[in-house]
C-alpha positions as a printed NumPy array, in Angstrom:
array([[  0.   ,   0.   ,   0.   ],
       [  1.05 ,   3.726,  -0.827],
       [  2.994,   5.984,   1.682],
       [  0.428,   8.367,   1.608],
       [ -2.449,   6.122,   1.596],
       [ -1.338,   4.446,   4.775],
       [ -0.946,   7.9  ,   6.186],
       [ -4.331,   9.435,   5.45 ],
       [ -6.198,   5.979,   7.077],
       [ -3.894,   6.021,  10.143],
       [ -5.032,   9.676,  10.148],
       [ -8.264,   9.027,   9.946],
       [ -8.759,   6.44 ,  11.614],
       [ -6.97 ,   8.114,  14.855],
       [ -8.786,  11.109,  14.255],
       [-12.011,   8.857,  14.248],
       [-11.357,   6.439,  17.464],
       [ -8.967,   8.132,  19.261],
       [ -5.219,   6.563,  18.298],
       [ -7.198,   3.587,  16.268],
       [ -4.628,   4.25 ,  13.491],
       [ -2.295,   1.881,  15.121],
       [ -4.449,  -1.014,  14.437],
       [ -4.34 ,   0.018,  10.958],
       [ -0.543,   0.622,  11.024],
       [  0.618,  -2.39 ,  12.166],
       [ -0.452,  -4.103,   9.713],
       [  0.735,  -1.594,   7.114],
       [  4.043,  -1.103,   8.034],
       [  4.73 ,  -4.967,   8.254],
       [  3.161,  -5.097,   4.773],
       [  5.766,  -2.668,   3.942],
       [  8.422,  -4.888,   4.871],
       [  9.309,  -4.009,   8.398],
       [  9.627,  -6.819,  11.053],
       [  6.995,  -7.206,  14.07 ],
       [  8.827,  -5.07 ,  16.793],
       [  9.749,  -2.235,  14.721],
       [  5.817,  -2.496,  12.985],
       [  4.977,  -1.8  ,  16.657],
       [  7.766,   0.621,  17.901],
       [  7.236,   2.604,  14.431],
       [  3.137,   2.616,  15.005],
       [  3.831,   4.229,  18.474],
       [  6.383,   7.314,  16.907],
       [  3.557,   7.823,  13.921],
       [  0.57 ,   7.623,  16.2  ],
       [  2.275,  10.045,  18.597],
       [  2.212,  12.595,  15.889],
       [ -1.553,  12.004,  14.676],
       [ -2.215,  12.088,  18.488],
       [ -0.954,  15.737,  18.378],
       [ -2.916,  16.669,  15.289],
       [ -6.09 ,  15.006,  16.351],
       [ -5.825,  16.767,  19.763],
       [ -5.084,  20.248,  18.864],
       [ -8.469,  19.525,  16.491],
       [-10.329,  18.229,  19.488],
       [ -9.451,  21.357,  21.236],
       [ -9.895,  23.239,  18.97 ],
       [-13.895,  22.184,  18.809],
       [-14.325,  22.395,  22.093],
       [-14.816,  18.617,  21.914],
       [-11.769,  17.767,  24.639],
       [-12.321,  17.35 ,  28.576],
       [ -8.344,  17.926,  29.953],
       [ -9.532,  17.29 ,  33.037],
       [-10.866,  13.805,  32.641],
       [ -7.721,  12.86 ,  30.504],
       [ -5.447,  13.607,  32.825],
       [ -6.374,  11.488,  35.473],
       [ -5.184,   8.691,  33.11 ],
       [ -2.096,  10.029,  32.201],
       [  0.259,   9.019,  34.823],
       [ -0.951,   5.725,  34.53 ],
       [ -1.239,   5.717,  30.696],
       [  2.537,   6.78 ,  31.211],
       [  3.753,   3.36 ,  33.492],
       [  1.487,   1.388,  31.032],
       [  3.541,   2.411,  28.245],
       [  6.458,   2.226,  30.108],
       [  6.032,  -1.578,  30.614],
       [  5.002,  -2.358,  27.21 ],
       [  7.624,  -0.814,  25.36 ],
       [ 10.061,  -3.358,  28.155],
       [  7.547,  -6.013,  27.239],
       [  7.567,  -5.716,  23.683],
       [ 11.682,  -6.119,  23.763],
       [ 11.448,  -9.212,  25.484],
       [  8.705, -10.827,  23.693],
       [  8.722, -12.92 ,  20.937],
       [  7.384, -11.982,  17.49 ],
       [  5.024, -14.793,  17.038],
       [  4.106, -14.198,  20.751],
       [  3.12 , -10.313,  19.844],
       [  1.635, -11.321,  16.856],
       [ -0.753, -13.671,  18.491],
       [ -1.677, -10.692,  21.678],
       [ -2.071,  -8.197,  18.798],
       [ -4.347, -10.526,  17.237],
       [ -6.331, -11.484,  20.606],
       [ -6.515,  -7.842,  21.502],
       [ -7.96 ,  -6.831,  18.002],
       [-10.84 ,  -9.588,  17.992],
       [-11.882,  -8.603,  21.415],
       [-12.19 ,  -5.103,  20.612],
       [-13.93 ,  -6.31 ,  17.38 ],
       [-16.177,  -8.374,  19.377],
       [-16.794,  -5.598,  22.071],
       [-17.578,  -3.331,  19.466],
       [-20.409,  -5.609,  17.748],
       [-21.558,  -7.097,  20.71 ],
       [-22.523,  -3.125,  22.524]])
């Protein structure tokens, strides 16, 4: 798939559901040739930046409670702190496998609501 086609629906997609272009760039970036832990690693540093974007939109539109969100942040911060140590350690068919797991129960949360 394109550069700029995989940008635009990681865009939109984050811009949609709130950093759901990761699920989409995952799968993109492997497609584009990179292994597993970078796919992830790379998602993170791209979604980061959409993150930015989306929020200063959010804000923007009056759509965006700070107050709420940062109640999660310091824990938001040790979660990510212990995945990125967690995705080091773990194997790629391993993370594959979660990343799959995690996907179909969202999928299946999402239908089933």
């Amino acid at each position: 798939m394109k550069k700029h086609l995989m940008g635009l629906v990681c865009g939109l997609l984050n811009g949609m559901f709130g950093s759901g272009g990761g699920v989409a760039a995952v799968p993109m970036l492997e497609g584009s040739g990179l292994e597993a832990k970078k796919s992830h690693a790379t998602s993170v540093a791209l979604i980061f930046v959409l993150s930015i974007a989306t929020t200063i939109s959010y804000l923007m539109g009056d759509k965006l409670d700070f107050q709420m969100a940062w109640q999660y942040v310091p824990y938001g911060v040790a979660g990510a702190v212990v995945g990125a140590v967690l995705l080091k350690r773990m194997p790629n068919s391993l993370l594959r496998r979660v990343f799959g797991v995690i996907i179909l129960a969202a999928a299946v949360r999402i239908l089933v609501k």
